[in-house]
C-alpha atoms as one frame of an Amber mdcrd trajectory, in Angstrom:
protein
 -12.325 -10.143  66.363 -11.707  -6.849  65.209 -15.209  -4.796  64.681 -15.619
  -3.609  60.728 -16.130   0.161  60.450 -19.698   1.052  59.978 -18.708   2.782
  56.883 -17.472  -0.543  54.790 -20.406  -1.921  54.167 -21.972   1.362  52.635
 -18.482   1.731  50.854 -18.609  -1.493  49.469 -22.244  -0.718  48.017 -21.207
   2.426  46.455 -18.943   0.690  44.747 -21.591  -2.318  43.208 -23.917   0.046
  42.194 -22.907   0.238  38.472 -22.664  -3.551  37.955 -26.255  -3.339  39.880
 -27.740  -0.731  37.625 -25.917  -2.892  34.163 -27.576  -5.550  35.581 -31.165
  -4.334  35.746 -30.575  -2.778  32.406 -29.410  -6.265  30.818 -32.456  -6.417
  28.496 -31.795  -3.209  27.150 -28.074  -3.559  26.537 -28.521  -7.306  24.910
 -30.688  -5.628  22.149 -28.890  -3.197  21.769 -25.665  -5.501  21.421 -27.904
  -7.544  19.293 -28.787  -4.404  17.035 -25.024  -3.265  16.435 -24.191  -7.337
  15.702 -27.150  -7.257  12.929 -25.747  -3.508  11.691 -22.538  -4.526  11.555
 -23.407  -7.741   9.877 -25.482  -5.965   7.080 -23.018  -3.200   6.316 -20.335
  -6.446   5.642 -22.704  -7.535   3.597 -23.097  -4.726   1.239 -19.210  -4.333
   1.534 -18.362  -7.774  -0.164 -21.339  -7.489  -1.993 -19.350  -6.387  -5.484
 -16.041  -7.608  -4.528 -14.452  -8.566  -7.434 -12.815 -11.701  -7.003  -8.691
 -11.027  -6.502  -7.483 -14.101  -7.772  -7.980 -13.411 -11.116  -5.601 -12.629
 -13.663  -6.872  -8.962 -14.209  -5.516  -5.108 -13.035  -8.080  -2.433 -11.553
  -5.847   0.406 -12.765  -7.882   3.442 -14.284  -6.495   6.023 -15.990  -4.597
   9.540 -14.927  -5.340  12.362 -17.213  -2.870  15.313 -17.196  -3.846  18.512
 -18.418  -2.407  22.202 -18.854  -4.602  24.734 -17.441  -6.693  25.565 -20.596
  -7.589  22.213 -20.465  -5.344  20.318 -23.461  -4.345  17.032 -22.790  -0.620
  16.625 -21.966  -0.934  12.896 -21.566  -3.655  10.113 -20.675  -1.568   7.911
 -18.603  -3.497   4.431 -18.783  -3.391   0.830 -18.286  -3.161   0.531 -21.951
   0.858   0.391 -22.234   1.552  -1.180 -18.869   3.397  -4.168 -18.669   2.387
  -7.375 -16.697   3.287 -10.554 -15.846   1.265 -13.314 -14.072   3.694 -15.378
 -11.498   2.788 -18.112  -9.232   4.652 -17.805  -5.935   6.636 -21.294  -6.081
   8.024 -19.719  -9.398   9.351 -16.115  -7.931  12.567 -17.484  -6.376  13.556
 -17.155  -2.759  14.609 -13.338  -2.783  11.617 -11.244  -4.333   8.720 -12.197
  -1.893  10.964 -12.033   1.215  12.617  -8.602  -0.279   8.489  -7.136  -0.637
   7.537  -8.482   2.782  10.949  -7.151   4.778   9.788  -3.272   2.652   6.421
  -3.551   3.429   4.873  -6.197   6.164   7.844  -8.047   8.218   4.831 -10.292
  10.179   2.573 -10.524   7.397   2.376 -14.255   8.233   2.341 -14.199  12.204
  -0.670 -11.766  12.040  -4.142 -11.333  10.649  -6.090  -8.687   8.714  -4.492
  -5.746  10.431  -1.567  -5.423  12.512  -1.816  -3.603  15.660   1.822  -3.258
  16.240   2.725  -2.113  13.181  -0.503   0.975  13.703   0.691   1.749  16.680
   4.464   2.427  16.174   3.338   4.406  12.891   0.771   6.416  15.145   4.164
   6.935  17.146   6.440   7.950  14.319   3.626  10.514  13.177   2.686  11.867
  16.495   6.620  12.253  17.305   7.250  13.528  13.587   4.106  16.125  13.468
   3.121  14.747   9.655   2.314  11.483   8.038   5.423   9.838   7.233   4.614
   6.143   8.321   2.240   3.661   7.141   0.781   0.948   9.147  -1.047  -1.069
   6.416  -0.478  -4.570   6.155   0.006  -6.651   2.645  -3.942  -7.481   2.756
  -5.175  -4.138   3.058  -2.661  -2.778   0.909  -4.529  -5.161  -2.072  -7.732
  -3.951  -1.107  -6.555  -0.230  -1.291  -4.992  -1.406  -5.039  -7.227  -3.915
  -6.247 -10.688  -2.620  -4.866 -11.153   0.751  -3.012 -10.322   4.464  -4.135
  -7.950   6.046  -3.103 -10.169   8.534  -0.995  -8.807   9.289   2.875 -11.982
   8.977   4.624 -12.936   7.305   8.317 -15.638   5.309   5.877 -13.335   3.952
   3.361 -10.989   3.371   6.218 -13.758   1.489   7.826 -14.274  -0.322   4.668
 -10.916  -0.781   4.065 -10.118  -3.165   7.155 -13.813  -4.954   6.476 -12.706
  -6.002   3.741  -9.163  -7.069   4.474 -10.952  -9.351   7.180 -12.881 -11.383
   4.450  -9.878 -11.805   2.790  -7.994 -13.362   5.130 -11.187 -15.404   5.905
 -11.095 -16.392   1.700  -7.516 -16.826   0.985  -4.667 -18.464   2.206  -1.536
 -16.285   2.885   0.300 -17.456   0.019  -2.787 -16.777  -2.213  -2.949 -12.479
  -0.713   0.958 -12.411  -1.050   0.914 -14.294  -4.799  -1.577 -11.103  -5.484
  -0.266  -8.856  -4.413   3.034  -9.636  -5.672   1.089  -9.956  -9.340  -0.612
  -6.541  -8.622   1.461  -3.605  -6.695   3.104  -1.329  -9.074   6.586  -1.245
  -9.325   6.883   2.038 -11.605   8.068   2.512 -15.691   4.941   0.749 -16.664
   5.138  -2.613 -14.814   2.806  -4.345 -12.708   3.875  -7.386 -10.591   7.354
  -8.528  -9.860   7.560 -10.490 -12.853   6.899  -7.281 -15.083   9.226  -5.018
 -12.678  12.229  -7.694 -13.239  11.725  -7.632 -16.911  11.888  -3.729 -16.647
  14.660  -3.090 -15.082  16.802  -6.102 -15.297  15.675  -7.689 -18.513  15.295
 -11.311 -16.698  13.082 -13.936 -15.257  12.205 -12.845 -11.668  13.510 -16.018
 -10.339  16.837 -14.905 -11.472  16.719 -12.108  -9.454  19.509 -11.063  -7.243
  19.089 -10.445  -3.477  20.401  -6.780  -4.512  18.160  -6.531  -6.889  15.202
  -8.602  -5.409  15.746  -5.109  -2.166  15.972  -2.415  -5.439  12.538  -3.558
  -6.672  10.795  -4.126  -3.460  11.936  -0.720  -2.006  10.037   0.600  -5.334
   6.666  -0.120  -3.930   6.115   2.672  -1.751   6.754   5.800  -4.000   7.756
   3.963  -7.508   8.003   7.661  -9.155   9.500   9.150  -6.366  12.298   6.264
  -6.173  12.599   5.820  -9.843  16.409   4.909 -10.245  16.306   7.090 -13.734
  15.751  10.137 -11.530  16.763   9.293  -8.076  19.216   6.300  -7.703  20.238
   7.311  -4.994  17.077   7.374  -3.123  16.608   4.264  -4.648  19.652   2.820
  -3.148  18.804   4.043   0.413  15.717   2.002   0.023  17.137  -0.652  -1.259
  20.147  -0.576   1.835  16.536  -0.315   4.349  15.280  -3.831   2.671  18.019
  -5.502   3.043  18.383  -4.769   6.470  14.943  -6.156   6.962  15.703  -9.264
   5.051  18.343  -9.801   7.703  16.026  -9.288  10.789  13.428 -11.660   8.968
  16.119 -14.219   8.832  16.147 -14.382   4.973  19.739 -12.833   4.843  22.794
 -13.163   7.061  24.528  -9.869   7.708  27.140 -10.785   5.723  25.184 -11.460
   2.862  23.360  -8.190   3.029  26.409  -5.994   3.124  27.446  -7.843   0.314
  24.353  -7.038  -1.820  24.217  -3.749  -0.533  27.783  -3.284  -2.551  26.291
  -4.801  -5.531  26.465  -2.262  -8.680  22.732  -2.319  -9.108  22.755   1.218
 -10.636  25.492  -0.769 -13.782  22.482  -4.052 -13.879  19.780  -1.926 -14.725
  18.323  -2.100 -18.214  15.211  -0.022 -17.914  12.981  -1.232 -20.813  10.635
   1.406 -22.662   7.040   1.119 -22.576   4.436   1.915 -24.789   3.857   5.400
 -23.119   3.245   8.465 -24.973   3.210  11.914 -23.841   3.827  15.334 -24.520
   5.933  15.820 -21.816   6.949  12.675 -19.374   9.328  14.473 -17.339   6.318
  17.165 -16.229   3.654  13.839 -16.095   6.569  12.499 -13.874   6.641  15.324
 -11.495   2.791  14.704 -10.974   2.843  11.281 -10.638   5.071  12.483  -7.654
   3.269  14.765  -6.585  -0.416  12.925  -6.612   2.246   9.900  -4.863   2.575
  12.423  -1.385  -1.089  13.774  -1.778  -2.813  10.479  -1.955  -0.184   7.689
  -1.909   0.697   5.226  -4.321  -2.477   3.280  -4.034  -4.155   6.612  -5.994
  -1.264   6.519  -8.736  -1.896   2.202  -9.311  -5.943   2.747  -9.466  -6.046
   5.594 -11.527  -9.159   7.292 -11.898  -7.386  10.934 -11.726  -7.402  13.941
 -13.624  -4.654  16.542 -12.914  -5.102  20.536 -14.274  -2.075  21.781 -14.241
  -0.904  25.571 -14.353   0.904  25.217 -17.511   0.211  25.641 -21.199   0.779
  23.154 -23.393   3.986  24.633 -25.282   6.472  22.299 -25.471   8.950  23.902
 -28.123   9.204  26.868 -25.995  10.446  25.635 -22.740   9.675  23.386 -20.053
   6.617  23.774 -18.439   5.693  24.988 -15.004   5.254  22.329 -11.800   2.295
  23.401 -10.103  -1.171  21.139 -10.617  -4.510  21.060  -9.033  -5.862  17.576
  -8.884  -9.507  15.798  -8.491 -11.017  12.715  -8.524 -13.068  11.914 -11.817
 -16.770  11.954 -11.219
């Protein structure tokens, strides 16, 4: 036999002293692990204490006040004239939930709460980027951020955010989050829900929908104002060209099928219908809409609970007004 150096043995206890010292500490570090279990516990708790229940037939949008810099109201954009239709999932067709979840969660039904994939590659398109240009939310926690939470960026209501996405999931079935949120996400022009949006731009049952048009509305949802086909079509259309492609890769469209869509005269289909909106100026109250859309998201423009000062006076029959605005949250 071949001696062992001296040295190993001392080596070897160098090396278990940490799992020696965690193990005469394994008192202290069970109540403590039992202490962050209870904490944890309790803050859920208070979390889902108030949450409203999402499956019923009701929209937590506030309103967004718009005002010129002495103050005047340009226009109270509210719930009051928005347009909404309640749709069960078996009666949406084939093409509107599979256009919504190629836009905005391709796995929604192959992962939970949160999806770590999708967080990490948007952590890499930021990082790579040097902004925020990619979200990683998934179809839960983008109902919570509509239907419960402000629109705040904070670690907390982060925090908050993904607690409650996990009950959630733990209350509802998948088809029950995606039948809400389809009924809930704003799709711009007043209308909440696909079965509003396909009334609003197509004048038609949302079953009827088009795989075309189906991609146009679903690319909506993450900037309605910014995309809105009266302003920026095009835009629209890129969005609409992106959706298809994922309703392709989710196995809901052959290629050939998609390019075919894709050459669809959407733009010619549309029949925007007018809502009860009044304001002094919607062109202006569109530019902020915008504008609060890349400050805060649309999440901020769906809840409401805004007021915007803007730098302009409240002339109308003299010329347009400015674009600047300086926004807070109502208190």
């Amino acid at each position: 036999m071949v001696p062992q150096p001296a040295g190993g043995g001392r080596q070897r206890a160098i090396w278990l002293q940490p799992f020696g010292w965690l193990w005469a500490k394994r008192a202290w570090i069970a109540a403590v692990v039992g202490i962050l279990f209870t904490l944890t516990t309790l803050y859920v708790l208070w979390a889902v204490h108030d949450l409203p229940d999402p499956s019923q037939d009701v929209l937590a949008a506030g309103d967004v006040i718009v005002l010129d810099r002495n103050g005047k109201l340009i226009e109270d954009w509210s719930q009051a004239g928005h347009y909404h239709i309640n749709v069960a999932l078996k009666d949406m067709g084939p093409y509107p939930p599979a256009a919504v979840l190629a836009a905005e969660d391709r796995n929604f039904y192959s992962h939970g709460a949160v999806d770590p994939g999708s967080i990490a590659r948007a952590l890499w398109v930021d990082v790579t980027s040097r902004g925020l240009n990619e979200g990683g939310s998934t179809i839960t926690q983008q109902l919570v951020k509509i239907q419960l939470l402000t629109p705040q960026k904070s670690v907390t209501r982060k925090v908050q955010e993904l607690v409650l996405a996990v009950t959630i999931e733990q209350r509802y079935s998948k088809d029950q989050i995606l039948t809400m949120y389809l009924n809930r996400v704003y799709f711009g022009h007043g209308a909440y829900g696909i079965g509003a949006a396909a009334k609003t731009y197509f004048n038609k049952d949302v079953k009827s929908l088009t795989p075309a048009q189906a991609a146009f509305l679903a690319g909506l949802i993450q900037a309605p104002t910014s995309y809105d086909p009266a302003a920026h079509y095009d835009l629209a259309h890129q969005r609409e060209v992106y959706v298809l492609q994922g309703m392709v890769s989710t196995g809901k469209l052959t290629s050939a099928d998609a390019d075919k869509a894709a050459g669809e005269d959407v733009k010619a289909e549309l029949k925007i219908q007018a809502t009860a909106r009044q304001s002094q100026a919607p062109h202006f109250v569109d530019h902020v809409l915008a504008t609060l859309e890349t400050m805060f998201g649309s999440a901020a423009i769906q809840q409401g609970g805004l007021a915007t000062s803007s730098t302009t006076v409240r002339r109308w029959r003299r010329g347009a007004p400015a674009a600047g605005c300086r926004t807070r949250r109502c208190r």
